[in-house]
C-alpha positions in Angstrom: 12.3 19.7 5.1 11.8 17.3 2.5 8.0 16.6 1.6 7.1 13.0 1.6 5.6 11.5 -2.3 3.4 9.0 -2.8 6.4 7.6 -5.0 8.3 6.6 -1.5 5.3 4.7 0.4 5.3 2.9 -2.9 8.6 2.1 -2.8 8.4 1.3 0.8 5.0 -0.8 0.3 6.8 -2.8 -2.0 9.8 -3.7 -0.1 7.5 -4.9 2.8 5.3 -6.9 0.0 9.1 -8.2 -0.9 10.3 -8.7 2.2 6.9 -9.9 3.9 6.5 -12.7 1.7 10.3 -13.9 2.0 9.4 -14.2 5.7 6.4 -15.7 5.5 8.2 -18.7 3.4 11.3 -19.0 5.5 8.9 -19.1 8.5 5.9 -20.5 8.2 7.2 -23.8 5.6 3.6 -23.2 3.5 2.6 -21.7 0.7 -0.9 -20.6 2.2 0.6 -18.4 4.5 2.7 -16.7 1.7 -0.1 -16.4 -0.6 -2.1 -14.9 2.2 0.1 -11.9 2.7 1.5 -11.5 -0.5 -1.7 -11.4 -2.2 -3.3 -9.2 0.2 -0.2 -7.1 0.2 -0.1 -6.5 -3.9 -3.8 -6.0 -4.0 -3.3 -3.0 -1.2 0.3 -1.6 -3.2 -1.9 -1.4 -6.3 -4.7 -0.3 -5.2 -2.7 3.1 -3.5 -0.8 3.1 -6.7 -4.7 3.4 -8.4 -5.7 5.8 -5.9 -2.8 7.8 -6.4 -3.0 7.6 -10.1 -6.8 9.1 -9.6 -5.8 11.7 -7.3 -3.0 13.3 -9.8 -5.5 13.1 -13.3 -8.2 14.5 -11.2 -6.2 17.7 -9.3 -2.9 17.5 -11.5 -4.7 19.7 -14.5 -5.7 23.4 -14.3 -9.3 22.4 -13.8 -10.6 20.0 -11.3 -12.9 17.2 -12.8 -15.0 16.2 -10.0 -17.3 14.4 -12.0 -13.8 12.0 -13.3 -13.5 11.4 -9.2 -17.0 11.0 -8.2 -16.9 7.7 -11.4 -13.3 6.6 -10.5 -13.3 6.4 -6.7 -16.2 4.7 -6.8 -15.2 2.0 -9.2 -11.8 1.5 -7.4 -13.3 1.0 -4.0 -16.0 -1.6 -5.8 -13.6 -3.2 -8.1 -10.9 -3.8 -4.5 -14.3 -5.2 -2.2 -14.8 -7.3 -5.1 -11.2 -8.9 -5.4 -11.2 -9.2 -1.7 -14.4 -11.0 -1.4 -13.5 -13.5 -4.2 -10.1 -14.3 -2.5 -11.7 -14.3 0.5 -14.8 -17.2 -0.7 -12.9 -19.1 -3.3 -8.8 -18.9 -2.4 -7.2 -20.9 0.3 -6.0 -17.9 2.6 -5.0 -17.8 6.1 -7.3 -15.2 7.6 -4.8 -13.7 9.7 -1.7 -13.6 7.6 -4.4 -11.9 4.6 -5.1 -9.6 7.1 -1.9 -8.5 8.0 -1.1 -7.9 3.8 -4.1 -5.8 3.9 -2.3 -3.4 6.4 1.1 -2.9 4.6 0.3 0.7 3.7 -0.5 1.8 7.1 2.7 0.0 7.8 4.3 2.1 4.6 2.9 5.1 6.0 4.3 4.8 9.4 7.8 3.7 8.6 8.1 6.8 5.9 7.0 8.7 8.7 9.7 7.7 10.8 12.2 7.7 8.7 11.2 11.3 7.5 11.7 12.5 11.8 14.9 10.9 12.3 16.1 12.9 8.7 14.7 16.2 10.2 16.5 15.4 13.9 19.6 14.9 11.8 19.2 17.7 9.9 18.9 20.4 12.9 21.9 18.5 14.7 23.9 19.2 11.6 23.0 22.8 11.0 21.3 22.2 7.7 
């Protein structure tokens, strides 16, 4: 069974960031819907991509450095309610299309998940 990376919700984050904003264009004919999502959607891909980054210095060397995560986690979770409170007060967002961008790595999680099950079904139907 292949193990799932953070590498491939990544990857999968930034497709629906790609393709989420496409749609939201073609759609919706305004740009404040698109910057909505695709705003929300980067800040949430970067902000695993920090978190995963944080994750791998802190338990990727021989020694864990709890004192580098109790610092760093803190700061990331500050520095994201921060970015999301000024886009929120000063940017010309639609509440519910933001909202939406701020969900694309559940949405990353799911679909990896998914795609991970069908790949196992296939595998015992072929005998490998």
């Amino acid at each position: 069974m292949k193990e799932t990376t953070a590498s491939d919700i990544e990857r999968i984050n930034i497709i629906i960031l790609v393709l989420g904003s496409i749609l939201s264009i073609l759609i919706m004919r305004d740009f404040r819907y698109f910057f909505s999502f695709a705003v929300a959607s980067a800040i949430m891909t970067m902000s695993f991509r920090f978190l995963r980054k944080i994750m791998e210095g802190v338990f990727g060397g021989s020694s864990i450095n709890k004192r580098e995560l109790l610092v760093k986690l803190p700061l990331k979770f500050f520095g994201l309610m921060g970015l999301i409170a000024l886009i929120v007060i000063w940017g010309d967002i639609d509440v519910l299309f933001f909202v939406v961008g701020l969900t694309t790595v559940f949405f990353s999680l799911v679909i990896n998940q998914i795609i991970m099950a069908f790949s196992d079904v296939r595998r015992k139907e072929n005998g490998t």
